[in-house]
C-alpha positions as CSV (number, residue, x, y, z in Angstrom):
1,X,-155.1,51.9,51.3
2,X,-154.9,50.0,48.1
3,X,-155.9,53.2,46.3
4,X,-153.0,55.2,48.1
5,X,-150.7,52.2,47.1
6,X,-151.6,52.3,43.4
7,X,-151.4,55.9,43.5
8,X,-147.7,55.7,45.0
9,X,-148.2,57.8,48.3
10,X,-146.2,56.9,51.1
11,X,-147.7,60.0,53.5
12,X,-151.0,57.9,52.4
13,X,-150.7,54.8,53.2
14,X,-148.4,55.8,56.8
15,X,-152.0,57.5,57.6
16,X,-154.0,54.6,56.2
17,X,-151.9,52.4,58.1
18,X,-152.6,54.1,61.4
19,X,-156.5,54.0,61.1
20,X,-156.5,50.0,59.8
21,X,-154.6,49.6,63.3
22,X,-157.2,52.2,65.3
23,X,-159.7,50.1,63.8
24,X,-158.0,47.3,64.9
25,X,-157.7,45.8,61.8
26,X,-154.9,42.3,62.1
27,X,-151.9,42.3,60.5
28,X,-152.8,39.7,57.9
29,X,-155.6,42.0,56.7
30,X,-153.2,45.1,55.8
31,X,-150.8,42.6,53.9
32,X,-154.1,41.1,52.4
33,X,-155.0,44.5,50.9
34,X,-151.1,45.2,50.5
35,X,-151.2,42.7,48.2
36,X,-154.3,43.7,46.3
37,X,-152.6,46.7,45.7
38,X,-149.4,45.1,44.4
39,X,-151.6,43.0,41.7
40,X,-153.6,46.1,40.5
41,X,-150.5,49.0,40.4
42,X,-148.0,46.1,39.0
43,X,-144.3,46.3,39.7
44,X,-144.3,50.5,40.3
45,X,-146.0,49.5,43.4
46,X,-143.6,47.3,45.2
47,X,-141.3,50.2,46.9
48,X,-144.2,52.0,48.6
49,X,-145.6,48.5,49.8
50,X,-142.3,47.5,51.2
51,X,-141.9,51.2,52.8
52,X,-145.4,50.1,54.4
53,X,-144.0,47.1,55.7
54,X,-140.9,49.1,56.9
55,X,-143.4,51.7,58.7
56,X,-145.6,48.7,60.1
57,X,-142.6,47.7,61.6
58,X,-142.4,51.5,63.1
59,X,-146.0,51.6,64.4
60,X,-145.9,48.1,66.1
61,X,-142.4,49.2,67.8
62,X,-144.2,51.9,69.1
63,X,-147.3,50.5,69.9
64,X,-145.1,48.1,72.3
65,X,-142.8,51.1,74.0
């Protein structure tokens, strides 16, 4: 994910995203490596992480429809 993040792809990180949560990764640990991305890509970085947050938001909404 922090790869996708650096590299600026949102259809990326939405599938990276997905798997972290199949895997059952906790939320803390996507904003963990959310994060790492953000200090290795810099400032360019910090619309796609805060779409990820935005489609985080998405996933959990459906995950508790």
């Amino acid at each position: 994910m922090v790869a996708s993040a650096v590299l600026r792809c949102d259809d990326c990180i939405t599938y990276h995203l997905v798997r972290c949560g199949e895997e059952g990764w906790k939320r803390e640990e996507v904003i963990d490596a959310l994060n790492v991305a953000l200090i290795v890509g810099g400032s360019i970085t910090i619309p796609h992480v805060r779409r990820a947050f935005a489609r985080m938001r998405e996933i959990d909404a459906l995950k508790n429809s």
